[in-house]
BAKE-29057 format. One record per residue (C-alpha): residue number from 0; x, y, z; chain. Coordinates in Angstrom, 1 decimal, padded with zeros to 4 digits. Example, Ala and Ser with C-alpha at 12.3 -4.5 7.8 and 13.67 -1.06 7.14 Angstrom:
! BAKE-29057
+-----+--------+--------+--------+------+
! pos !     px !     py !     pz ! unit !
+-----+--------+--------+--------+------+
!   0 !  012.3 ! -004.5 !  007.8 !    A !
!   1 !  013.7 ! -001.1 !  007.1 !    A !
+-----+--------+--------+--------+------+
***
This chain:
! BAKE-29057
+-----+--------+--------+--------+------+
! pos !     px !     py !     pz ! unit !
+-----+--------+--------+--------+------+
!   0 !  024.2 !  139.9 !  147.2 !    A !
!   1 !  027.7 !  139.6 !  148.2 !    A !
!   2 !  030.2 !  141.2 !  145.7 !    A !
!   3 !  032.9 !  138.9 !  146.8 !    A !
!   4 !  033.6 !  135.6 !  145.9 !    A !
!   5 !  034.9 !  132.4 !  147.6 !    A !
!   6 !  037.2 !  129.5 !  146.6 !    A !
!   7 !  036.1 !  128.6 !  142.2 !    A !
!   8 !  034.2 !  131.9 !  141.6 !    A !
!   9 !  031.5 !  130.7 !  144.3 !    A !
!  10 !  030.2 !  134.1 !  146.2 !    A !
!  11 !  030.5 !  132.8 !  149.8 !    A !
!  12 !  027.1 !  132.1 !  152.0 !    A !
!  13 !  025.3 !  135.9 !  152.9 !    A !
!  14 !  021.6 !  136.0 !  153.6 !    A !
!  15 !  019.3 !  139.1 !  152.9 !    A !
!  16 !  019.7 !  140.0 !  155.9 !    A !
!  17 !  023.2 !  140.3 !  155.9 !    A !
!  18 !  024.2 !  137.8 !  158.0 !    A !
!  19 !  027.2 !  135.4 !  157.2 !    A !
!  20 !  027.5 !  131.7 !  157.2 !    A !
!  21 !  030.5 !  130.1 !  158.2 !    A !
!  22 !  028.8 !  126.9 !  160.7 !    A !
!  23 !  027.1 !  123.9 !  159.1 !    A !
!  24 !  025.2 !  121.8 !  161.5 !    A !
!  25 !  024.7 !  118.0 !  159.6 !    A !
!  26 !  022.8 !  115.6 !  161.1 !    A !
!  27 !  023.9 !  111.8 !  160.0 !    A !
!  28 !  020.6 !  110.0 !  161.3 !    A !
!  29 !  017.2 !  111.1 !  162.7 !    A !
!  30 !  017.4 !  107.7 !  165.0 !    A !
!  31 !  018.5 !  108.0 !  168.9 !    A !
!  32 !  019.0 !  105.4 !  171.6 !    A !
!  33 !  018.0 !  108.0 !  174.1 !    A !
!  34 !  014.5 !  109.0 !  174.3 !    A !
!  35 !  015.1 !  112.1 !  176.2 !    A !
!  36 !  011.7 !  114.2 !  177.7 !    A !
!  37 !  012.2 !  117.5 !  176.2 !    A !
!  38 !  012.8 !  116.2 !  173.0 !    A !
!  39 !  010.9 !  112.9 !  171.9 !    A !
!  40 !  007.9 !  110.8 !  172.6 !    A !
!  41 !  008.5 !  107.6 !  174.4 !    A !
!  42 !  007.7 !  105.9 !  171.4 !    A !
!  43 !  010.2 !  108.1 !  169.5 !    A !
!  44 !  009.1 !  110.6 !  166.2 !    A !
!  45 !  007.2 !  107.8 !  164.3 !    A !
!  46 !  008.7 !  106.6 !  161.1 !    A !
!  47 !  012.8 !  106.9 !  161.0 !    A !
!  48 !  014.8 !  107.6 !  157.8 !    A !
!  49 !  014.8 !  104.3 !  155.8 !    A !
!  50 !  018.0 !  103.7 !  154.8 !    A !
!  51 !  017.9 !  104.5 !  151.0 !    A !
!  52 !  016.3 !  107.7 !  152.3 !    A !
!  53 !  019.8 !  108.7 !  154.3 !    A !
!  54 !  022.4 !  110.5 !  152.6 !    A !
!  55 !  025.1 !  108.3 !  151.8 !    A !
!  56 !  028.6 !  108.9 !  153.2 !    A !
!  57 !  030.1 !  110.1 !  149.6 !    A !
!  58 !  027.0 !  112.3 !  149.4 !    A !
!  59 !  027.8 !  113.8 !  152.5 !    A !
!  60 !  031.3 !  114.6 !  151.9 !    A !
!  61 !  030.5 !  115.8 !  148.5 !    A !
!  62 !  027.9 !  118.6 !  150.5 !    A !
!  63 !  030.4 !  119.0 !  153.2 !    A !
!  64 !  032.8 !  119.7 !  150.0 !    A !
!  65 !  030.5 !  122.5 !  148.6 !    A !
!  66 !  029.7 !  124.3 !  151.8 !    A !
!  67 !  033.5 !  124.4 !  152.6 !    A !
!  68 !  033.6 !  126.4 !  149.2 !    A !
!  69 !  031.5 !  128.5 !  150.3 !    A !
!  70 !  032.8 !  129.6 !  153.1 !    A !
!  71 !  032.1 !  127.0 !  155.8 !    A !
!  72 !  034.4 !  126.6 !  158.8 !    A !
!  73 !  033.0 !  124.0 !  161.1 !    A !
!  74 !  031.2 !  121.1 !  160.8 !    A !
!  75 !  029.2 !  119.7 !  163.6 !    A !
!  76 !  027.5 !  116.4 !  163.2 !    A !
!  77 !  024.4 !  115.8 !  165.0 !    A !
!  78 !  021.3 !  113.8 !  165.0 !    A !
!  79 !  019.1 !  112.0 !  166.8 !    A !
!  80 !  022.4 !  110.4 !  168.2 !    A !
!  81 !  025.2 !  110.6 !  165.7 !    A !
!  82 !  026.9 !  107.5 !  166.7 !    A !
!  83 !  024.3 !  105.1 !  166.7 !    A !
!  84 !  025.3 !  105.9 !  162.5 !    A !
!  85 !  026.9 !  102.7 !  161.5 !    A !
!  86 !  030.6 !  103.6 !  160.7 !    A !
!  87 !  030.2 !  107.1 !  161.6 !    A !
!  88 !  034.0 !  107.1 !  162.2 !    A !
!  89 !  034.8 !  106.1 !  158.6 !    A !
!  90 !  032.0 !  109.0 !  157.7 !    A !
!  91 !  034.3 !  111.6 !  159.9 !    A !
!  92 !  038.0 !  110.2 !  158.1 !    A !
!  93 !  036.5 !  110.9 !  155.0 !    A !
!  94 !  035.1 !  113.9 !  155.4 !    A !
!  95 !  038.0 !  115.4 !  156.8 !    A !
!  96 !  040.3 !  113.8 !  154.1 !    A !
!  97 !  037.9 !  115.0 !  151.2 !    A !
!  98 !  037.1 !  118.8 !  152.3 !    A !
!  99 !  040.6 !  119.0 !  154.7 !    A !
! 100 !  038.6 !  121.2 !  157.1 !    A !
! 101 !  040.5 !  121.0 !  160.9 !    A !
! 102 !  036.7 !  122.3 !  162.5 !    A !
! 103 !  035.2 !  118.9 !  162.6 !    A !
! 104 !  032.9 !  118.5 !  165.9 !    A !
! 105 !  030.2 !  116.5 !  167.2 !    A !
! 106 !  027.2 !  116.7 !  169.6 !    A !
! 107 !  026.8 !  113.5 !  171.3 !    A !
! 108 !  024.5 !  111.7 !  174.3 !    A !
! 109 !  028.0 !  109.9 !  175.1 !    A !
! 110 !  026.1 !  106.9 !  175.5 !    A !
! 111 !  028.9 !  105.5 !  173.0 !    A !
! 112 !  031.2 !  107.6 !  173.2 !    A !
! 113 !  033.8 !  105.0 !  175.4 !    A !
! 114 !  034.2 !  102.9 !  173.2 !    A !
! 115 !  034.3 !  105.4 !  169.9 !    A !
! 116 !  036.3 !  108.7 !  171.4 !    A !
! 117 !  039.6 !  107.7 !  170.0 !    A !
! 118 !  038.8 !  106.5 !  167.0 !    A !
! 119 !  036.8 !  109.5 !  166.2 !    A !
! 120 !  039.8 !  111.9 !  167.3 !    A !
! 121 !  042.1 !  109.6 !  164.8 !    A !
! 122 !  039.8 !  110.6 !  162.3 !    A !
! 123 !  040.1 !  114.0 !  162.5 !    A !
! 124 !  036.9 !  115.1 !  164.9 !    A !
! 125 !  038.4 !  117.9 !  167.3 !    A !
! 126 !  035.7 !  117.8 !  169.5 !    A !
! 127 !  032.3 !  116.6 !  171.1 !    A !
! 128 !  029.5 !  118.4 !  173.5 !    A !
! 129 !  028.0 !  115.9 !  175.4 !    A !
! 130 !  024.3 !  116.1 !  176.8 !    A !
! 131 !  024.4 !  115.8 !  180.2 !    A !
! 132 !  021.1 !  116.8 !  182.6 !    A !
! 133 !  021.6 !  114.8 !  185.6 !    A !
! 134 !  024.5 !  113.5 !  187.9 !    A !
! 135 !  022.0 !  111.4 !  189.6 !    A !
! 136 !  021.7 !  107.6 !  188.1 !    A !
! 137 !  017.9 !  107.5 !  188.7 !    A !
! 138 !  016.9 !  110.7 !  187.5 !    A !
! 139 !  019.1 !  110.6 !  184.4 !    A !
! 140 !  017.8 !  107.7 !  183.8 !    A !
! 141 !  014.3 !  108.9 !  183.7 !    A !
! 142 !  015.1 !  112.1 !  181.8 !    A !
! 143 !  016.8 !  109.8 !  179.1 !    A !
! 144 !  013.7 !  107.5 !  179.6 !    A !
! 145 !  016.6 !  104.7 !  179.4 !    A !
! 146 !  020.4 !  106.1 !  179.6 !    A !
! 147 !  022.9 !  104.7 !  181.6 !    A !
! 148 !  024.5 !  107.9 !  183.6 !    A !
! 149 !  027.6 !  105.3 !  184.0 !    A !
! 150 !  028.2 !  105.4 !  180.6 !    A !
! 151 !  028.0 !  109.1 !  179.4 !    A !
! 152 !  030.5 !  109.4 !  182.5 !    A !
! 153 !  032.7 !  107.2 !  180.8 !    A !
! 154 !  032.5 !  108.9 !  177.4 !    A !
! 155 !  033.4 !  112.0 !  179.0 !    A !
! 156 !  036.4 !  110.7 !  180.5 !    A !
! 157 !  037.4 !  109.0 !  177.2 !    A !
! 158 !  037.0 !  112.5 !  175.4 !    A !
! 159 !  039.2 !  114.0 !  177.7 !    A !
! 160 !  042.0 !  111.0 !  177.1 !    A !
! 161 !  041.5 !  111.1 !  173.1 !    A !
! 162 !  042.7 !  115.0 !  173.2 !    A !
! 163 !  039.0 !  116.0 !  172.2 !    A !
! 164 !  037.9 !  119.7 !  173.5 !    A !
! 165 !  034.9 !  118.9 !  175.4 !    A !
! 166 !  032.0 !  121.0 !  176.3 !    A !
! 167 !  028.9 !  119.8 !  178.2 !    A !
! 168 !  025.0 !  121.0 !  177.0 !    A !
! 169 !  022.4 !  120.7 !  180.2 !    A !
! 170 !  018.4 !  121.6 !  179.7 !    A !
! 171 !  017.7 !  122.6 !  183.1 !    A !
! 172 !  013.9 !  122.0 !  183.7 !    A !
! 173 !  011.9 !  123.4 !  186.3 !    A !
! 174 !  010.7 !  121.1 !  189.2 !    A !
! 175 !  012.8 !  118.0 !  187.6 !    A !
! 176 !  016.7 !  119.2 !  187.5 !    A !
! 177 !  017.0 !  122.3 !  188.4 !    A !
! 178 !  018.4 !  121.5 !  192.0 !    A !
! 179 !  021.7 !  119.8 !  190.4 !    A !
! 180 !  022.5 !  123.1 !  188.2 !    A !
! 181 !  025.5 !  124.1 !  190.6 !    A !
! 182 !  026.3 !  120.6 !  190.9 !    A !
! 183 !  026.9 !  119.6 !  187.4 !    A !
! 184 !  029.2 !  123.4 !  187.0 !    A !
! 185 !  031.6 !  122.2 !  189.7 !    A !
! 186 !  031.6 !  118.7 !  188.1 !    A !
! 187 !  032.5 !  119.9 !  184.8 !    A !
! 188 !  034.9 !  122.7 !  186.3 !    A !
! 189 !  036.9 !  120.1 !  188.1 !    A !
! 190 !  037.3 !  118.1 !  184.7 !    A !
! 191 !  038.3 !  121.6 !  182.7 !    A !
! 192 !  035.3 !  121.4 !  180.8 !    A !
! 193 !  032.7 !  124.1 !  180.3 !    A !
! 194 !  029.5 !  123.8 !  180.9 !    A !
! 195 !  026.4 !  125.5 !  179.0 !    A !
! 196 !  022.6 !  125.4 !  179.5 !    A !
! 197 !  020.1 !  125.4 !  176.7 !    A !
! 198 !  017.0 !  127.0 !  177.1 !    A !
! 199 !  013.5 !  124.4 !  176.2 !    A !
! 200 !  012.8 !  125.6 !  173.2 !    A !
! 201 !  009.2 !  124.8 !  171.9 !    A !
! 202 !  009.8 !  122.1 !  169.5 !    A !
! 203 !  008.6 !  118.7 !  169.5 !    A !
! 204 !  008.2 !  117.2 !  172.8 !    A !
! 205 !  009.8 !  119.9 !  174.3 !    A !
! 206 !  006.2 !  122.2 !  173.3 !    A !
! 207 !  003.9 !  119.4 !  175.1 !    A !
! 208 !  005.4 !  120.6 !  178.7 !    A !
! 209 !  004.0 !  122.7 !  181.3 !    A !
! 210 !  005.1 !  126.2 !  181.5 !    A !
! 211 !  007.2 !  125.9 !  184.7 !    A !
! 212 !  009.8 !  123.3 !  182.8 !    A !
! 213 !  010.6 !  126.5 !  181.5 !    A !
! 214 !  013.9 !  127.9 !  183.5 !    A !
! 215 !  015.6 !  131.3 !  181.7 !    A !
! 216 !  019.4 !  132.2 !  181.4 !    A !
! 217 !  018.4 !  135.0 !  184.3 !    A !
! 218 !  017.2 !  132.0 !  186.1 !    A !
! 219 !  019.7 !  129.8 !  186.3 !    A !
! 220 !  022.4 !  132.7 !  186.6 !    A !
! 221 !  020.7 !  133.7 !  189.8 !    A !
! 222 !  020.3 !  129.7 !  191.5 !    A !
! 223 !  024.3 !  129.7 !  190.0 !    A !
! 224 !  024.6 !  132.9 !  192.7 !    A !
! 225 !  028.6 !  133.2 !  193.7 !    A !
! 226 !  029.9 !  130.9 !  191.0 !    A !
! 227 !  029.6 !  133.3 !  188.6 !    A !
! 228 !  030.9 !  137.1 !  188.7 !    A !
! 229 !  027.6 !  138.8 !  189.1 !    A !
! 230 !  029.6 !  142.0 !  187.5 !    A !
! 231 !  030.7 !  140.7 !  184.3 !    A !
! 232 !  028.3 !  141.0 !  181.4 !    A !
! 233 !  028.2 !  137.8 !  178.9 !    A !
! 234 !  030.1 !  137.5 !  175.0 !    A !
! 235 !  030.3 !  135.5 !  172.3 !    A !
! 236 !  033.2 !  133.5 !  172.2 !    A !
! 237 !  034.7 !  132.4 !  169.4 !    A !
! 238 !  032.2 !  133.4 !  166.6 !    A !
! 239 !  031.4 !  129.5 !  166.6 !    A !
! 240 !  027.7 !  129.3 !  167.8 !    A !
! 241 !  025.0 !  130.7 !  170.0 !    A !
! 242 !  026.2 !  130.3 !  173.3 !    A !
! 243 !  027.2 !  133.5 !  175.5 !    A !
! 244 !  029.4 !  133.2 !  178.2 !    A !
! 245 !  029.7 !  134.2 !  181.9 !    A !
! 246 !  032.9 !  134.1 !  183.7 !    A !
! 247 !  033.7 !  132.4 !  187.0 !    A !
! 248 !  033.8 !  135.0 !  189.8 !    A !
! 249 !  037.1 !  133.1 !  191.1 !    A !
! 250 !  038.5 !  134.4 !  187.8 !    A !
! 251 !  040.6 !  131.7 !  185.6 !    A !
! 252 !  039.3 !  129.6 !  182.3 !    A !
! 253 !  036.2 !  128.7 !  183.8 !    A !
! 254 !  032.7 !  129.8 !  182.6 !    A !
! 255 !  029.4 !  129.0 !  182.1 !    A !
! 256 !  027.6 !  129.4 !  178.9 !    A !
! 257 !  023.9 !  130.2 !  178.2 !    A !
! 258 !  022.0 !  129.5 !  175.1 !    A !
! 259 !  019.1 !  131.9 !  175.1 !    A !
! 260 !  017.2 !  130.8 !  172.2 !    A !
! 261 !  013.9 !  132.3 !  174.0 !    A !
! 262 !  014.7 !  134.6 !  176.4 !    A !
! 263 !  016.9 !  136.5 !  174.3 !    A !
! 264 !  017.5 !  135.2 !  170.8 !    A !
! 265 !  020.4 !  135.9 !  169.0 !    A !
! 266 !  019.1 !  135.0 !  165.5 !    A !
! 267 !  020.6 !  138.7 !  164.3 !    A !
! 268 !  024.2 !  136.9 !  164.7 !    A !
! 269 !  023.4 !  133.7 !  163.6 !    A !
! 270 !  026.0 !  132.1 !  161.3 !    A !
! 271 !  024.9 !  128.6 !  161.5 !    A !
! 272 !  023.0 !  126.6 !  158.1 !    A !
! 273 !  021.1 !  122.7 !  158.7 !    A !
! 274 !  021.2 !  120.0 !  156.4 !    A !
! 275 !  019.0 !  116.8 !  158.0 !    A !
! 276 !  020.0 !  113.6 !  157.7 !    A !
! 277 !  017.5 !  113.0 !  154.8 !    A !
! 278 !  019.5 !  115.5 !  153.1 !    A !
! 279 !  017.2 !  118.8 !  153.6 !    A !
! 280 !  019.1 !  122.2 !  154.0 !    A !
! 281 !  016.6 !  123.9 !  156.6 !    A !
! 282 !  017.8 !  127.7 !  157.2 !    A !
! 283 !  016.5 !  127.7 !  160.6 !    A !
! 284 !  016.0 !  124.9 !  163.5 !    A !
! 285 !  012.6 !  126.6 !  164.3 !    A !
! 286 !  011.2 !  126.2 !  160.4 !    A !
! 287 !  009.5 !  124.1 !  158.5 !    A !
! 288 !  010.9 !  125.4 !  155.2 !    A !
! 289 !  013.6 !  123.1 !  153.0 !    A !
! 290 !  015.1 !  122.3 !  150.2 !    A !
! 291 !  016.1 !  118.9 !  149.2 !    A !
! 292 !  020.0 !  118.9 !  148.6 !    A !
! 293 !  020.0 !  115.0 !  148.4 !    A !
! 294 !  017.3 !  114.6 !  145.8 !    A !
! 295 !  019.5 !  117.6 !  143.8 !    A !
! 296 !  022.8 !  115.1 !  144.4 !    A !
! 297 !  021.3 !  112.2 !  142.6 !    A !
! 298 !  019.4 !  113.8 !  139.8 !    A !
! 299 !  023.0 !  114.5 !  139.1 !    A !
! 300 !  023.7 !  118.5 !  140.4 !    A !
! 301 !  027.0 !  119.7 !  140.2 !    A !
! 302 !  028.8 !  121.7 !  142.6 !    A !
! 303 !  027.8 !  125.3 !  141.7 !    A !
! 304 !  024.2 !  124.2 !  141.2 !    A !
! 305 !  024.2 !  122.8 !  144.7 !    A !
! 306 !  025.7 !  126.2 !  145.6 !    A !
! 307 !  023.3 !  128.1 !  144.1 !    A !
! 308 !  020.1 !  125.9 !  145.9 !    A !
! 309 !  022.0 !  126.6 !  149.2 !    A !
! 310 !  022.2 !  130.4 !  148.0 !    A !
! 311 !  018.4 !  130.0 !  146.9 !    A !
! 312 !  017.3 !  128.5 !  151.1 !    A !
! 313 !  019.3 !  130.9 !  152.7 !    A !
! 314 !  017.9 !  133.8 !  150.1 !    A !
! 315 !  014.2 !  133.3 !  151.6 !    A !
! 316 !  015.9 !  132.9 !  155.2 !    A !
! 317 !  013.3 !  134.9 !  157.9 !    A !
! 318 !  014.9 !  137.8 !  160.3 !    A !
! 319 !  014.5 !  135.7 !  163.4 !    A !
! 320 !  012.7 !  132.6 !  164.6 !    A !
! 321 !  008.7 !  132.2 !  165.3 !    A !
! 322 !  008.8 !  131.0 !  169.0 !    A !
! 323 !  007.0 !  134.2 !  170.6 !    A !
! 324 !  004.9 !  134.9 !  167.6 !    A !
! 325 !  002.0 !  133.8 !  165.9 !    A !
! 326 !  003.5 !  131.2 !  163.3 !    A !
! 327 !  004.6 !  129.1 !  166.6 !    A !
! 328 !  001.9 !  126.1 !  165.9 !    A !
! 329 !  003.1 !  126.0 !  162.5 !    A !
! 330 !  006.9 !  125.4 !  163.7 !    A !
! 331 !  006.6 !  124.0 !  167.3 !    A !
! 332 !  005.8 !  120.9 !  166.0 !    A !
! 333 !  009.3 !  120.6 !  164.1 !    A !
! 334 !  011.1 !  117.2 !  165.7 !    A !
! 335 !  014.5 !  118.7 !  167.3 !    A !
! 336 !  015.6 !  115.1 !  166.3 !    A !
! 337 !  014.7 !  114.9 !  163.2 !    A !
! 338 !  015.9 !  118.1 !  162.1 !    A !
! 339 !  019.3 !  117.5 !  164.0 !    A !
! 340 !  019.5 !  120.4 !  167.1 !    A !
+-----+--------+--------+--------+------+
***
């Protein structure tokens, strides 16, 4: 156990493995107006949140609150799609005014992000990473099984106008996208804004894919070919997630990051805690494994008891993720929606 405390006598967030938390990923519903391939049915994930059932917007600044005490930097809120949340702008102003952290960020479809990008950046959100998989209007659309590409443009360009730091998150997929992935670098590039591809991870719809959707960060380094500067090995930026980074080989700000969640996992650095928008803290995207926070909230828990539950989750935390082992079928099966990616 840590022997040093944070802010109130709390000891700050340290698994048994060592490992320090200072990321809280907080999904604010499990509902999405995007239904996209990798990560839903067509139908969607079957019964959504009701709305008793979501964590109100006092209960989730109280959380925020606690996790901030323990250590917690940066807030990212996800979903499903977090702004399909009915006055998710109020839910950012207040928990910015309530926990005062400046690390507020969000991971978006940018579906509705046009219309919402100021407002959120008057609220205190610093930034957003938009999904973004296709540059082509017909093919987006049928990755999205419904998105409007002209839309997500537009929410990029009004992230850019609100001040927000934007980053853009592509799943390359074999046989589908994978012929745009130097096409949406130099898009991004020529708006300033870095690009990073995720690795399909086998979770939810994502798991009921054949094997050649599957494209690895050596993969898509190689199709990048001269972009990149074949000589430079990849780092961490930041501390702030899992993404690694390769530089441009024309030198400058630009990069590409890589999320390697398969191919090389980086679970021995990770620093980042879930709480669902049901309330559940899960320790790890890939597990099944939670603890109720919300139902601890109403029953009346005070801070330092919701410190000690989070303590308690993150105590039982595993090394590293199943996806290459034999627990898989017990995790695959965990909605990346519902959990909040």
């Amino acid at each position: 156990m840590p022997t040093t405390f944070a802010v109130d006598g709390l000891p700050p967030l340290v698994d048994a493995q060592g490992r320090r938390y200072d990321y809280l990923r907080l999904s604010v519903t499990d509902r999405c107006d995007f239904a996209c391939v990798y990560c839903m049915p067509p139908s969607g994930e079957g019964e959504h949140a009701l709305r008793p059932e979501l964590m109100t917007f006092e209960e989730v600044a109280q959380l925020v609150s606690v996790f901030a005490q323990l250590g917690v930097q940066r807030v990212r809120f996800t979903g499903g799609e977090p702004l399909v949340r009915r006055d998710v702008v109020n839910l950012v102003e207040l928990v910015q005014r309530r926990t005062g952290l400046t690390k507020l960020v969000m991971t978006t479809n940018g579906g509705r992000l046009g219309e919402l990008a100021a407002p959120l950046a008057r609220a205190g959100l610093t930034g957003v990473n938009v999904s973004l998989d296709s540059l082509d209007p017909e093919r987006f659309h049928a990755i999205t099984r419904g998105g409007e590409l002209t839309r997500v443009l537009a929410g990029v360009h009004a992230a850019l106008e609100a001040g927000l730091d934007v980053k853009l998150n592509i799943v390359a997929l074999g046989g589908i996208n994978d012929d745009e992935v130097g096409r949406l670098v130099d898009w991004a590039w020529d708006l300033g804004i870095t690009p990073r591809f995720i690795e399909l991870m086998p979770l939810g719809e994502a798991a009921t894919l054949p094997a050649e959707r599957f494209l690895s960060h050596a993969a898509l380094r190689e199709r990048l070919g001269d972009r990149l500067d074949r000589s430079a090995s990849w780092a961490s930026v930041g501390g702030h997630g899992p993404a690694r980074y390769v530089a441009s080989r024309t030198g400058g700000d630009r990069r590409v990051g890589f999320i390697t969640a398969v191919s090389s996992d980086f679970c021995d650095a990770c620093n980042r805690v879930r709480v669902t928008a049901r309330g559940d803290l899960r320790a790890c995207l890939a597990s099944r494994r939670a603890v109720s926070l919300r139902d601890a909230l109403r029953a009346g828990a005070s801070d330092r008891e919701l410190a000690w539950l989070i303590h308690g989750a993150l105590g039982s935390k595993s090394a590293g993720h199943f996806f290459t082992s034999s627990e898989v079928d017990e995790h695959r099966h965990v909605g990346m929606s519902l959990v909040g990616g």
